[in-house]
C-alpha positions in Angstrom: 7.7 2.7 -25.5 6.2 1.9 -29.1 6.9 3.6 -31.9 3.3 4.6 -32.2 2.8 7.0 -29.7 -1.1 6.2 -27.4 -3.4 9.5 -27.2 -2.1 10.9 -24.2 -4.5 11.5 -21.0 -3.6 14.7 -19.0 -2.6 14.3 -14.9 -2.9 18.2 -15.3 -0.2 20.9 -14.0 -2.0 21.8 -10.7 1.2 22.9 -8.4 3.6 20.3 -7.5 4.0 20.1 -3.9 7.7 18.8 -2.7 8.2 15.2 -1.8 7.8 13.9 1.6 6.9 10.3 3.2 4.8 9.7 5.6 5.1 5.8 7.0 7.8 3.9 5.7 8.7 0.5 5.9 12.0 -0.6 5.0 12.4 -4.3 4.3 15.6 -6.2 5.8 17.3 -9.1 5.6 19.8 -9.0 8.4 22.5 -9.6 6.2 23.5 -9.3 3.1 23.1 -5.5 1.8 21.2 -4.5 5.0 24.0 -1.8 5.9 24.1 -0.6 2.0 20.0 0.0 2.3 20.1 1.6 6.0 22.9 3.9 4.5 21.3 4.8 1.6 17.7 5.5 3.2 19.8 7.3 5.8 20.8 9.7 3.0 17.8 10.2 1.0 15.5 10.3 4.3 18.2 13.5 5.8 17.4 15.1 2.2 13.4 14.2 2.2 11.0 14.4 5.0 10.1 11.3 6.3 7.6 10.9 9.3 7.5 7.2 10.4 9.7 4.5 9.5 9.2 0.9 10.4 11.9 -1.6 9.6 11.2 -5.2 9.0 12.8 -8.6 9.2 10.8 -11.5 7.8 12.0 -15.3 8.7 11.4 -17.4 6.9 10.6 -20.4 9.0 12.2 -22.8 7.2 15.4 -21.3 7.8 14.5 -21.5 11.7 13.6 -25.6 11.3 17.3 -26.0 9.3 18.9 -24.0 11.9 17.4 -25.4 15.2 15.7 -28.5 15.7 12.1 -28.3 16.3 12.7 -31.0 19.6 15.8 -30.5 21.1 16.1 -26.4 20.6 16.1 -24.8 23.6 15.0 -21.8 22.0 11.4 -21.0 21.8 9.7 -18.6 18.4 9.3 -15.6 21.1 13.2 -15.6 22.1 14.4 -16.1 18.7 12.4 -13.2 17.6 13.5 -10.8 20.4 17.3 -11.9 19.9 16.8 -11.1 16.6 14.7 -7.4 17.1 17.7 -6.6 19.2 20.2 -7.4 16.4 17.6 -5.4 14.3 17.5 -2.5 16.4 21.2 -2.4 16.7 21.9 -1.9 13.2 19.3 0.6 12.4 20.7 2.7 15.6 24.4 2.3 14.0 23.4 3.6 10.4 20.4 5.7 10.8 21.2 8.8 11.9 20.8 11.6 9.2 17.1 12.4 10.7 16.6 13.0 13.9 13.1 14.1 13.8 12.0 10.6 12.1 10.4 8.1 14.2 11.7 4.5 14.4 9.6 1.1 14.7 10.8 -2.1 14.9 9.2 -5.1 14.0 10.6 -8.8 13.8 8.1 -11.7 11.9 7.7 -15.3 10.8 6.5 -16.3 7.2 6.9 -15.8 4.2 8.9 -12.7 3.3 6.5 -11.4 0.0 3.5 -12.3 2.1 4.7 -10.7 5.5 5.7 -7.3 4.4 2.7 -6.7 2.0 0.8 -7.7 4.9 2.7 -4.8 6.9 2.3 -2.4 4.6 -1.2 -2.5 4.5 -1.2 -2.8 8.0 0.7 0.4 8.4 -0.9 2.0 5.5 2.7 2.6 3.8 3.4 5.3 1.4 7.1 4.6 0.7 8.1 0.8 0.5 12.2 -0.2 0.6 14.2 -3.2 -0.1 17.8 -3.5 -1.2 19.3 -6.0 -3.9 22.5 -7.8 -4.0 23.5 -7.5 -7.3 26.1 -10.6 -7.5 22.9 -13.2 -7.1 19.9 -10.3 -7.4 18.9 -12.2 -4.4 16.6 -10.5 -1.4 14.2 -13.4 -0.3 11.7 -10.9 -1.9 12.0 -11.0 -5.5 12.4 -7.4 -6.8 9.7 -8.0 -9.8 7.6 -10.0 -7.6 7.2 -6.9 -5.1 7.1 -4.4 -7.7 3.5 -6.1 -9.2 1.4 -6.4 -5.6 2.3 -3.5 -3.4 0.5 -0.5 -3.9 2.4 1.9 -2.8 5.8 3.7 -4.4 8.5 1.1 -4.1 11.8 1.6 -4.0 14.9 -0.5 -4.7 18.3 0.0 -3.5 21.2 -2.2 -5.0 24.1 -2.8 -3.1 26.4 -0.4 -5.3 24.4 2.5 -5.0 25.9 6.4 -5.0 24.9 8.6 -1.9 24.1 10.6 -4.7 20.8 12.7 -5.8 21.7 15.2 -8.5 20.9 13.6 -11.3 17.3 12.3 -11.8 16.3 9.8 -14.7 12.1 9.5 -15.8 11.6 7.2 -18.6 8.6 8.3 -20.5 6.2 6.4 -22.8 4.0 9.2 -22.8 1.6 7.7 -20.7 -0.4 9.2 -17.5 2.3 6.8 -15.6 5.2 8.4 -16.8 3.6 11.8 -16.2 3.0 10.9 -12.2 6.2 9.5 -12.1 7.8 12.9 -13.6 5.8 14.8 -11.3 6.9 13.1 -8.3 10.7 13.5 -9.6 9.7 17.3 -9.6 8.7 17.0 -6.5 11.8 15.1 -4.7 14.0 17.7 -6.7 11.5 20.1 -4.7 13.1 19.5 -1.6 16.6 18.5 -2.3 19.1 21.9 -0.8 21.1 21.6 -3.8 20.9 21.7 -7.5 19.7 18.6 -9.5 18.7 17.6 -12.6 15.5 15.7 -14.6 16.2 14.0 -17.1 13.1 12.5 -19.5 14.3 9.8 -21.7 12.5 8.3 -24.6 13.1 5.1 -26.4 12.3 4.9 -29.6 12.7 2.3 -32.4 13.4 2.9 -36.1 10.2 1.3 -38.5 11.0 -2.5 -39.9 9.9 -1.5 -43.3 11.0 2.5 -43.6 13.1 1.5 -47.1 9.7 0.3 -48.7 9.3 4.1 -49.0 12.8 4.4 -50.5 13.6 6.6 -47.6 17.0 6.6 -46.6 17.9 5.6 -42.8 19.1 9.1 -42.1 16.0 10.9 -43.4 13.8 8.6 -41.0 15.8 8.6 -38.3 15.7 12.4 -38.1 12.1 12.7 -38.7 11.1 10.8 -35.6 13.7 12.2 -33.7 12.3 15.8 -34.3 8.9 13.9 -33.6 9.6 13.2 -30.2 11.7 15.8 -29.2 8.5 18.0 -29.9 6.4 15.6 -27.8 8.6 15.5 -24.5 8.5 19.2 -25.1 4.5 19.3 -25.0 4.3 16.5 -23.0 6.4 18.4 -19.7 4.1 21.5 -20.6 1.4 19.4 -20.2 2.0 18.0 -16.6 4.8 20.0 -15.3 4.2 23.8 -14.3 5.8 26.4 -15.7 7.6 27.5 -12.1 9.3 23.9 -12.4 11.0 23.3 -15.7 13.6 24.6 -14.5 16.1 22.4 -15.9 14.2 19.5 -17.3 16.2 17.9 -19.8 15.2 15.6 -22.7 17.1 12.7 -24.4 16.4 10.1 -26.8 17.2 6.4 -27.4 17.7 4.6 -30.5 17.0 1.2 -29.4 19.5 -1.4 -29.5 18.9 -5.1 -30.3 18.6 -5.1 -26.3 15.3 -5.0 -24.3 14.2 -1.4 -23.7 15.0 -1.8 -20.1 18.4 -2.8 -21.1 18.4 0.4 -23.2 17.5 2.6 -20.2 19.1 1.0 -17.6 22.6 1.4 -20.1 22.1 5.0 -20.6 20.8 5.7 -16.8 24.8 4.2 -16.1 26.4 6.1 -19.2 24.8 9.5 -18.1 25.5 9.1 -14.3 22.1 9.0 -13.6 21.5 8.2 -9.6 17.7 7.5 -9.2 15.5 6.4 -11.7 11.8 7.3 -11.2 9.3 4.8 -13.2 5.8 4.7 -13.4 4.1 1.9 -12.7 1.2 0.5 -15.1 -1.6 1.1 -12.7 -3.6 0.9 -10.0 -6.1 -2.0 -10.0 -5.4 -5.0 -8.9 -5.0 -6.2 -12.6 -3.5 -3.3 -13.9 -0.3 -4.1 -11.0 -0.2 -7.9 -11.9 0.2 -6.8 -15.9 2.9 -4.0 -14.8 5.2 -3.0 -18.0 8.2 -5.3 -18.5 9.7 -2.1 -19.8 8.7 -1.3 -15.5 10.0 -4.7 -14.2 12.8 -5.0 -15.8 14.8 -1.8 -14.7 13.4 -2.3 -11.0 14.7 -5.9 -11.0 18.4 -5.7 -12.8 19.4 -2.4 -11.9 23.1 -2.8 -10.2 24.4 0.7 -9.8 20.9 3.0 -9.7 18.4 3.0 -7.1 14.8 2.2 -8.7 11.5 4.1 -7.6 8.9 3.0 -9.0 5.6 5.3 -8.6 2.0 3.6 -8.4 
């Protein structure tokens, strides 16, 4: 989010078709915020369609070696893993029960936890990837950022103090073709929600270092780009949203603090009551994911009230 805007490319304002998943996978810890995720994903998934769901649980086998000795446990791999897919089926029964029509899989795996569920997910072909985040230690065994850069499907973070809440939608935009996918898919899930919701597109912008060479007053400049922008979120919605679905799209602006712009957004996400942010990602190469925004990273990562979705 520079204060020199890019030449904006066009992702076009063919119809918008409301959200819907089709293969999930849900990451879990079996512990920790598990319960705050499955409630969560319970919620959105009884407000958006979701087809498949498949619920993982990575151990890490280190853990297993501190746990039981390699010589003296009586336990083989096999029967620590099914003791542990029935505790795993268990507490997905308990707190999934919004959709009825979505169909469960279970899955239990040794490795490493990164590794393992991007291995899954191209297994399953995933279009909707979910983890949670405790937001004392930002701990998952999957680090947030880490995720975010090599899966290639939208991602999805759900911190421990989130609302069962979706009525107020938050799309940073930089005015690139990311932000415009991820405010199309925010159209989208507002698509489908039965009640009324907002979108809200925020832009952070940052005052010029040497405006008083021009012996322009910090007012005067500070207005100037602010009717700047506000005309470019204008054209930029007319550009990628369809008329039928401006429907109230709002736009705000930022002054950036001293603070990172994810700091920025993630403080006026909190201020606004905003309960989903929806984030483009930087793109879709291989290269392009490893160099995702730390504008990007850093509002998926540190997020402690807001669920994250970040849209590749």
């Amino acid at each position: 989010m520079n204060t020199m805007l890019e030449p904006r490319k066009k992702v076009g304002t063919n119809a918008i078709k409301p959200f819907s998943i089709s293969n999930a996978l849900v990451g879990l810890q079996m512990g920790g915020v598990d319960e705050e995720v499955l409630e969560y994903f319970n919620y959105f998934s009884s407000l958006i369609p979701v087809e498949k769901a498949c619920f993982l649980h990575v151990v890490n086998k280190p853990d297993i070696f501190n746990v039981y000795e390699m010589d003296s446990s009586p336990f083989s791999d096999v029967e620590l893993d099914k003791d542990m897919l029935i505790k795993l089926g268990k507490l997905v029964k308990t707190h999934m029960k919004g959709n009825k029509e979505l169909k469960i899989n279970l899955d239990v795996m040794d490795g490493n936890p990164l590794e393992e569920l991007l291995e899954k997910a191209d297994q399953l072909k995933s279009d909707f990837l979910v983890i949670g985040q405790n937001t004392e230690n930002r701990h998952h065994g999957i680090l947030a950022k880490n995720l975010a850069r090599q899966v290639w499907s939208n991602s999805m973070l759900i911190p421990d103090k989130a609302k069962l809440s979706l009525q107020n939608i938050l799309v940073p935009v930089d005015f690139s073709i990311h932000s415009a996918e991820a405010l199309r898919i925010a159209v989208a899930i507002r698509k489908r929600l039965p009640h009324a919701a907002k979108v809200t597109l925020v832009h952070v912008y940052e005052m010029p270092a040497n405006y008083s060479a021009y012996r322009i007053n910090e007012f005067k400049v500070k207005k100037m780009i602010e009717e700047d922008r506000v005309g470019a979120l204008e054209q930029f919605i007319i550009e990628h949203v369809p008329e039928a679905d401006r429907k109230d799209l709002d736009t705000a602006l930022v002054n950036r603090s001293p603070h990172s712009i994810g700091h920025n957004l993630i403080g006026f996400a909190e201020q606004y009551g905003h309960d989903l942010i929806v984030m483009g990602a930087k793109g879709h190469s291989k290269l392009a994911l490893l160099l995702m925004g730390s504008v990007t990273e850093k509002v998926f990562s540190h997020s402690q009230h807001i669920p994250v979705l970040i849209v590749k």
